[in-house]
C-alpha positions as CSV (number, residue, x, y, z in Angstrom):
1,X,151.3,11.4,-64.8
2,X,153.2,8.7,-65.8
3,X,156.7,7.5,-64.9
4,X,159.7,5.8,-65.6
5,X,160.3,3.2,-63.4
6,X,162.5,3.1,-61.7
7,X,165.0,0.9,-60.3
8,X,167.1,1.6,-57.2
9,X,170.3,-0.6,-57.1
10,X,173.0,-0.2,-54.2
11,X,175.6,-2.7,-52.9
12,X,176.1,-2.6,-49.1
13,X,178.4,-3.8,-45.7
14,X,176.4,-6.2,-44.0
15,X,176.3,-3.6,-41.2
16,X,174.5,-1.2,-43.8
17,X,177.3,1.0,-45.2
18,X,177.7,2.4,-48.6
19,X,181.5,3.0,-48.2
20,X,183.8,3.8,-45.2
21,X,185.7,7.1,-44.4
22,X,188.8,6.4,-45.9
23,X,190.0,8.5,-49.1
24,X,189.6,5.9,-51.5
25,X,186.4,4.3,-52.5
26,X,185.7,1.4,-50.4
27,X,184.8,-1.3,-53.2
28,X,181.8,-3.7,-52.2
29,X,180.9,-5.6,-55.3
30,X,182.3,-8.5,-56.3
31,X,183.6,-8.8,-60.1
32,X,180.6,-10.8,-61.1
33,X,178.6,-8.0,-59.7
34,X,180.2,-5.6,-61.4
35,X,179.7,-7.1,-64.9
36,X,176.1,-7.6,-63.4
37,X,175.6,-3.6,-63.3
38,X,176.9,-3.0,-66.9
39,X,174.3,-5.3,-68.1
40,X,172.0,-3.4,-65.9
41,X,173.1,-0.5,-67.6
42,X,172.9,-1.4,-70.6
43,X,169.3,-2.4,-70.5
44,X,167.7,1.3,-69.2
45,X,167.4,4.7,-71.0
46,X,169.1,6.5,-68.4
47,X,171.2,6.2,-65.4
48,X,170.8,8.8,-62.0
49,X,172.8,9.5,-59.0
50,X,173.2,12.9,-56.8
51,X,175.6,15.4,-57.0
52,X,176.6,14.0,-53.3
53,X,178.0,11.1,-55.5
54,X,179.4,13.1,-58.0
55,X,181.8,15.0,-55.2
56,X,182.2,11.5,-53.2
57,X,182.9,9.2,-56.0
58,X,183.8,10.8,-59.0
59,X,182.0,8.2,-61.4
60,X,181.7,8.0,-64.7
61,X,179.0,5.9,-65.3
62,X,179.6,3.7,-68.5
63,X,178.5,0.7,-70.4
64,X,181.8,-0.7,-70.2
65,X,181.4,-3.5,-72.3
66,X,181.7,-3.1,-76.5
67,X,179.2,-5.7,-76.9
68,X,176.7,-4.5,-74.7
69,X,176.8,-0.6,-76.0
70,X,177.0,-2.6,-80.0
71,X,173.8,-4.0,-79.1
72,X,172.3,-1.1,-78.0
73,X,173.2,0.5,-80.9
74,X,171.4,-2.1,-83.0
75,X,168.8,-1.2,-81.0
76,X,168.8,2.2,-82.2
77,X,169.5,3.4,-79.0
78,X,172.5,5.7,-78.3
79,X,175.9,3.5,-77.0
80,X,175.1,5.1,-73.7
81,X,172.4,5.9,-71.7
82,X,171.5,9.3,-70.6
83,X,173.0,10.2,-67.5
84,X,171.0,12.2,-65.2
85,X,171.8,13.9,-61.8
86,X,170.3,16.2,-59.2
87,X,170.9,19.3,-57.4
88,X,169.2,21.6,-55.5
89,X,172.1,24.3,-55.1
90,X,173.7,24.0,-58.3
91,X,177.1,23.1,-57.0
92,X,178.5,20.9,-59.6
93,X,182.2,20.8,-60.3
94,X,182.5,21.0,-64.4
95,X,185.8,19.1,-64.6
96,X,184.1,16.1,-62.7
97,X,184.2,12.8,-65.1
98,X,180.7,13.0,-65.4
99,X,180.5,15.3,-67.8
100,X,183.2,14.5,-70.3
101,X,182.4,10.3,-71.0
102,X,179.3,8.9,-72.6
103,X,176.4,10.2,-74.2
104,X,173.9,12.8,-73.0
105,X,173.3,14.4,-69.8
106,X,170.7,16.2,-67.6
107,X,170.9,18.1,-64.5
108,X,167.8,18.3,-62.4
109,X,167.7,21.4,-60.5
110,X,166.0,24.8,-58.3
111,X,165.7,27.8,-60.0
112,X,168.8,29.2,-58.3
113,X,170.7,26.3,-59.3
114,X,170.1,26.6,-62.5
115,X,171.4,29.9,-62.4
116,X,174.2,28.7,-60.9
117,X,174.7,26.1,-63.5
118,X,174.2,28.1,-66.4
119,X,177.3,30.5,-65.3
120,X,179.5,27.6,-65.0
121,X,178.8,26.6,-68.8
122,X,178.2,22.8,-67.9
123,X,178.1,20.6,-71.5
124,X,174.5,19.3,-70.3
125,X,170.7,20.2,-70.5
126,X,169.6,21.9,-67.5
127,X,166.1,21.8,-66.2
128,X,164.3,23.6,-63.4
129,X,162.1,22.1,-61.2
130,X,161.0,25.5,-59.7
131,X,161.8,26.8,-55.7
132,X,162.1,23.8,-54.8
133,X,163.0,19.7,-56.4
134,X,160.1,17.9,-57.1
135,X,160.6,14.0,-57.7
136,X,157.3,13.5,-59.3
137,X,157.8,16.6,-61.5
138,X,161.6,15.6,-62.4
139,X,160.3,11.8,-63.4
140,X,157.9,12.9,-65.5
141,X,159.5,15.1,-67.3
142,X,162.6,12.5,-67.4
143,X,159.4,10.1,-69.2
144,X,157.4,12.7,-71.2
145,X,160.5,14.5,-72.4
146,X,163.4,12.8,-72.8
147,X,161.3,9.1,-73.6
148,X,162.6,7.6,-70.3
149,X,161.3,4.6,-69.9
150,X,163.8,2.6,-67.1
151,X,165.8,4.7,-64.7
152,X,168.5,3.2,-63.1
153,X,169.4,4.6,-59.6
154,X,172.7,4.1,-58.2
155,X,173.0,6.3,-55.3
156,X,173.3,7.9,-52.9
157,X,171.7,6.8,-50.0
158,X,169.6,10.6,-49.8
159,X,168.1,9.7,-53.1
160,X,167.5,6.2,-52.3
161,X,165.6,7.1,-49.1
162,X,163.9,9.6,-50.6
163,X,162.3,7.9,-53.7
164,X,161.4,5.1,-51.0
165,X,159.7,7.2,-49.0
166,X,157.5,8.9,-51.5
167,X,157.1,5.5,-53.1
168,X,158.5,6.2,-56.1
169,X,160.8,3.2,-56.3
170,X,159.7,0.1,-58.2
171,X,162.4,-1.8,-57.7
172,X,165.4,-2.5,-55.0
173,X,168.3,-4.2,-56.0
174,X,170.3,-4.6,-53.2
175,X,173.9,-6.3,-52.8
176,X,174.9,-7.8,-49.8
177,X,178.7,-7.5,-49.0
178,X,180.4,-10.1,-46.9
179,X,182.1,-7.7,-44.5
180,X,181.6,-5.0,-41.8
181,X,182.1,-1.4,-41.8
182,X,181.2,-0.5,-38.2
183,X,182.1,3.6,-38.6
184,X,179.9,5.5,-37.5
185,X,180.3,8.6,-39.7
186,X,180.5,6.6,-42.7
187,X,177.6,6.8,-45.4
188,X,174.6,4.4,-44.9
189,X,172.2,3.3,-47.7
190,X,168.9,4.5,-45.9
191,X,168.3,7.2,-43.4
192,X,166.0,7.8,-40.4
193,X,162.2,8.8,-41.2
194,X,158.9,7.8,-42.5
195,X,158.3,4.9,-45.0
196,X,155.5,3.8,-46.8
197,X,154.1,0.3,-44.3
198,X,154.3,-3.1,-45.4
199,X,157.2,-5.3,-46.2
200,X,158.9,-5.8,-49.7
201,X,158.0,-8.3,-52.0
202,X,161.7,-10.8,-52.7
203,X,161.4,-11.3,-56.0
204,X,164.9,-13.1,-56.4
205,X,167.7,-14.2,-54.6
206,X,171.7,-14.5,-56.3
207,X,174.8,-15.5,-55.2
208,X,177.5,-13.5,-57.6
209,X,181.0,-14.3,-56.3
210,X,180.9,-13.9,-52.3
211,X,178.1,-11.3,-52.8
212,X,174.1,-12.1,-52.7
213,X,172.2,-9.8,-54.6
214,X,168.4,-9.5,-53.4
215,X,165.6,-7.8,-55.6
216,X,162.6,-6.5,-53.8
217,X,159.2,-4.8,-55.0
218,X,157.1,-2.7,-52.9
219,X,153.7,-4.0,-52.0
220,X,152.1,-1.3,-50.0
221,X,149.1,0.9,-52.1
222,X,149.5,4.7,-52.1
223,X,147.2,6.6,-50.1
224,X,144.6,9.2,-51.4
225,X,145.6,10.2,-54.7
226,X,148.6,10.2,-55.0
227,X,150.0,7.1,-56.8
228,X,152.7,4.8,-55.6
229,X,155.1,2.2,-57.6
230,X,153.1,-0.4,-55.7
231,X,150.0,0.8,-57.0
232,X,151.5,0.3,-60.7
233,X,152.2,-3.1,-59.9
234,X,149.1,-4.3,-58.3
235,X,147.4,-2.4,-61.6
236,X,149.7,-4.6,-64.0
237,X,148.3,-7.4,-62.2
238,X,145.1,-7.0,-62.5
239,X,145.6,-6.4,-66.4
240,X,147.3,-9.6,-66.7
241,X,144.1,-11.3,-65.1
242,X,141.8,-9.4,-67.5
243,X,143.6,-12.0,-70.3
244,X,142.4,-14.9,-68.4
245,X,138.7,-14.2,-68.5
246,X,137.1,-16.3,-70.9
247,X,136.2,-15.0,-74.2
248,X,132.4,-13.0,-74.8
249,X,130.7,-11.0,-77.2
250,X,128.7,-9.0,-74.5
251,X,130.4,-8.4,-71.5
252,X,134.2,-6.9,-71.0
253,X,137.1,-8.8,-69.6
254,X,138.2,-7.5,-66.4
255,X,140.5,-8.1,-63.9
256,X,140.9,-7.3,-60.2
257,X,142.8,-7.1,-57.0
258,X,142.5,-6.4,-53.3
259,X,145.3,-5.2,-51.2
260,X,145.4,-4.5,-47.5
261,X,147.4,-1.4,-46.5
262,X,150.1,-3.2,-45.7
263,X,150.8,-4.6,-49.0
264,X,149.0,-7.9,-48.2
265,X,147.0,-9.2,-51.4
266,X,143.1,-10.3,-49.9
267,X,142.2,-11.5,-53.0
268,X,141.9,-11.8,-56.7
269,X,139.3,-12.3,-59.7
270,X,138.5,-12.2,-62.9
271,X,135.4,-11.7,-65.4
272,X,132.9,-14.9,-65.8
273,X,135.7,-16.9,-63.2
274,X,134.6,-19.9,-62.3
275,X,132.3,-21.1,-64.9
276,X,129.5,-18.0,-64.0
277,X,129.1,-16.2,-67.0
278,X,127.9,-13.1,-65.5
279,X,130.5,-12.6,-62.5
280,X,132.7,-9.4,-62.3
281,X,135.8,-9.1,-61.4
282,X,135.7,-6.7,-58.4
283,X,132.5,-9.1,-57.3
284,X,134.6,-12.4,-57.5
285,X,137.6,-10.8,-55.8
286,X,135.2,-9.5,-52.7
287,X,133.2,-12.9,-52.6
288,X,136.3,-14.4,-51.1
289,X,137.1,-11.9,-48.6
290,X,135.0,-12.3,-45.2
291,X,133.1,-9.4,-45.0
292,X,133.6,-8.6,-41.3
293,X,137.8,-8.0,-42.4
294,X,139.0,-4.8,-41.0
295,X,141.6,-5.1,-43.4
296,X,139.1,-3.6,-45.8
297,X,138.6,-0.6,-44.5
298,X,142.1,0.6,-45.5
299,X,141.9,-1.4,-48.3
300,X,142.2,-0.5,-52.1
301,X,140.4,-2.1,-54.9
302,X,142.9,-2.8,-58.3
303,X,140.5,-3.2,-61.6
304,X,141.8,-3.2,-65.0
305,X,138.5,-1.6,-66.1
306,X,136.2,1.4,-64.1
307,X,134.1,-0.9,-61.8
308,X,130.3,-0.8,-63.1
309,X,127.5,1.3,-61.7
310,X,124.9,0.2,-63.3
311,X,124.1,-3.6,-64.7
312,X,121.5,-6.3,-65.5
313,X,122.7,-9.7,-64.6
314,X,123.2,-8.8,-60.8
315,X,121.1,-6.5,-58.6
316,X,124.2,-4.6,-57.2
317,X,127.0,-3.0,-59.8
318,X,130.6,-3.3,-58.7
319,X,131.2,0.0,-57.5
320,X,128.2,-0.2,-55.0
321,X,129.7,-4.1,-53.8
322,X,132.8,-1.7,-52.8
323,X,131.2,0.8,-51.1
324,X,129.2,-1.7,-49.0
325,X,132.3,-3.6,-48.3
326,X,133.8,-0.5,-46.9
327,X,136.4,0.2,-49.6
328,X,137.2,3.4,-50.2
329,X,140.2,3.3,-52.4
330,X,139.9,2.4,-56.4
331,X,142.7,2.1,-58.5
332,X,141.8,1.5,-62.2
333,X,143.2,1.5,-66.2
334,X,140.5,3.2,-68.4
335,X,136.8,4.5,-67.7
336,X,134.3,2.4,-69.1
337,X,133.2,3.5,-72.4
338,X,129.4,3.3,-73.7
339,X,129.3,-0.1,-75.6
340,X,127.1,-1.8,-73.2
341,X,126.1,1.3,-70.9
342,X,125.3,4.3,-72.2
343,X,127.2,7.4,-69.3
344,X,128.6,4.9,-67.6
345,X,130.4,6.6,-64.4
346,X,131.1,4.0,-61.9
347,X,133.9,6.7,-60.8
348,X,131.4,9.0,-60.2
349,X,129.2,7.0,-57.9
350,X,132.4,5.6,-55.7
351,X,133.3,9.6,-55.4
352,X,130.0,11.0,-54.5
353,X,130.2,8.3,-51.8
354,X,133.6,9.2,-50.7
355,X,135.8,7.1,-52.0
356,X,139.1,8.2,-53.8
357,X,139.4,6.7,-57.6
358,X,142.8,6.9,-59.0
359,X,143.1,6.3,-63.1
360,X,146.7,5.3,-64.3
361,X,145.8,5.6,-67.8
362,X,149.4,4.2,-69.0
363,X,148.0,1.0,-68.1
364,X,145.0,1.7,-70.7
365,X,146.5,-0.3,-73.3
366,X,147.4,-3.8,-71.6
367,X,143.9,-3.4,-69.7
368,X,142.1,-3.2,-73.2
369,X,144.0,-5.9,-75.2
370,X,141.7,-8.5,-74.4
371,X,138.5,-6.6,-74.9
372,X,139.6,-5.2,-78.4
373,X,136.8,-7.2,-80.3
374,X,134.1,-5.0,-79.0
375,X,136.0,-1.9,-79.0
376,X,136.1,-1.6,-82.7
């Protein structure tokens, strides 16, 4: 299934609020920030928040700037990008500003509320999720559909919390407000439960005005088959490392990862690394791990290409080197075809053995780049 990704983006009181319980919106962002967003905005396909939103904030959810929406244009994208909400009950009010500025719009909903919906005559495309709303379902639909490719999310903090904790969020761009809400009734940007483990990745830091905006990534790996954002990301690494493996007419380039459960990276390695013209990748990633790590155990394996199960320069193929290491996660890009092994199945032997092997097959492309002189 693949997704959009998705970026979460909030600005908060340095005591956690959203907004305070007074009638008017309590504004957080400084004006920097704000011109910030609408570049934001102008660089996805499509912008979401709830219908809690909707009621609190009335927004409308522009590109405000000419420029900006000229350039998408000359992008051959609409002026504006699709704007996309959710709710399970249906209870949207039709004269809300959401529905009468910018471009297209999309209400993701329950059978019942699309019934609902439907009666009220909103000037949008409604789509059922079934009984019940299904994020998974509703982004990829959002990608398969309607050619999502970013998602911006800007609230509220129930949507936030809950594409966290099904580890659907690739991104967290957070703003930092120099003051204190301290009411105890007001919205907060996260709410009580279980989160996937591990801390966040900072991936930059921003003064804007008297504001700091922080961008985090997710580090900790799904867990069975399910996919997470972190597992995409790890993945896109260990494509990127595929391109550094030296050039060869008879072996493929191939890179890979190791990641603990709690996000931390155990190692890294590439094809014929090092000067050894017959190394794997998943073999020169585990080389540097001490075997005796418990950290392995929970462990999952990142390979841009289906780790081997059968080979000749080495007396063990990849996928048995993970099984004996105590792996017993695989994420990987493509299966390996038959160029240099005929029924090649290393999937199949890390299965039979118990191990789970997730494929993200959007990753296909970047993981076969470098190997596109011996596929033909």
């Amino acid at each position: 299934m693949s997704h959009p990704y998705v970026l979460l983006s909030a600005a908060v009181s340095l005591d956690g609020f959203l907004d305070d319980t007074g009638p008017e919106r309590l504004l957080l962002s400084s004006p920097v920030d704000f011109d910030r967003v609408d570049e934001v905005r102008a660089s996805v396909d499509a912008i979401l928040v709830g219908a809690g939103t909707i009621r609190a904030d009335n927004p409308r959810l522009l590109v405000n700037s000419a420029e900006r929406r000229a350039a998408r244009v000359a992008d051959r994208k609409p002026a504006y990008p699709l704007k996309v909400t959710v709710s399970a009950s249906g209870d949207l009010d039709p004269d809300a500003n959401f529905w009468h500025t910018g471009g297209d719009k999309v209400v993701y909903t329950t059978e019942k509320g699309a019934q609902r919906l439907r009666r009220v005559g909103l000037a949008a495309d409604i789509v059922p999720l079934g009984p019940e709303l299904d994020w998974r379902a509703l982004l990829e639909h959002l990608h398969d559909v309607r050619g999502v490719r970013r998602l911006m999310v800007e609230g509220g903090g129930t949507i936030h919390t809950q594409l966290l904790r099904e580890g659907l969020a690739d991104e967290l761009q957070l703003v930092l407000a120099p003051l204190f809400v301290g009411e105890a009734t007001a919205p907060r940007l996260f709410g009580p439960g279980p989160y996937q483990g591990g801390r966040l990745r900072l991936v930059e830091t921003r003064p804007l005005g008297d504001v700091v905006l922080m961008r985090y990534e997710p580090t900790a790996p799904g867990t069975g088959s399910v996919p997470s954002a972190a597992d995409r990301h790890w993945l896109a690494l260990a494509c990127e490392l595929a391109a550094l493996c030296p050039p060869s007419e008879t072996a493929f380039s191939v890179g890979a990862v190791v990641v603990a459960a709690d996000g931390t990276e155990l190692a890294r390695g590439h094809s014929r690394e090092g000067g050894d013209l017959v190394v794997h990748a998943e073999e020169a990633a585990l080389a540097k791990i001490d075997p005796t790590d418990a950290r392995l155990a929970g462990a999952t394996v990142y390979s841009s290409l289906e780790p081997c199960a059968r080979r000749a320069s080495r007396p063990a193929p990849c996928a048995r080197l993970i099984l004996d290491a105590g792996v017993r996660r695989v994420v990987t890009a493509w299966r390996e075809p038959d160029t240099f092994v005929a029924g090649a199945d290393g999937s199949g032997l890390l299965a039979a053995e118990g191990a789970v092997v997730v494929v993200l097959p959007e990753y296909a492309g970047q993981a076969q780049a470098p190997n596109r002189h011996l596929l033909g």
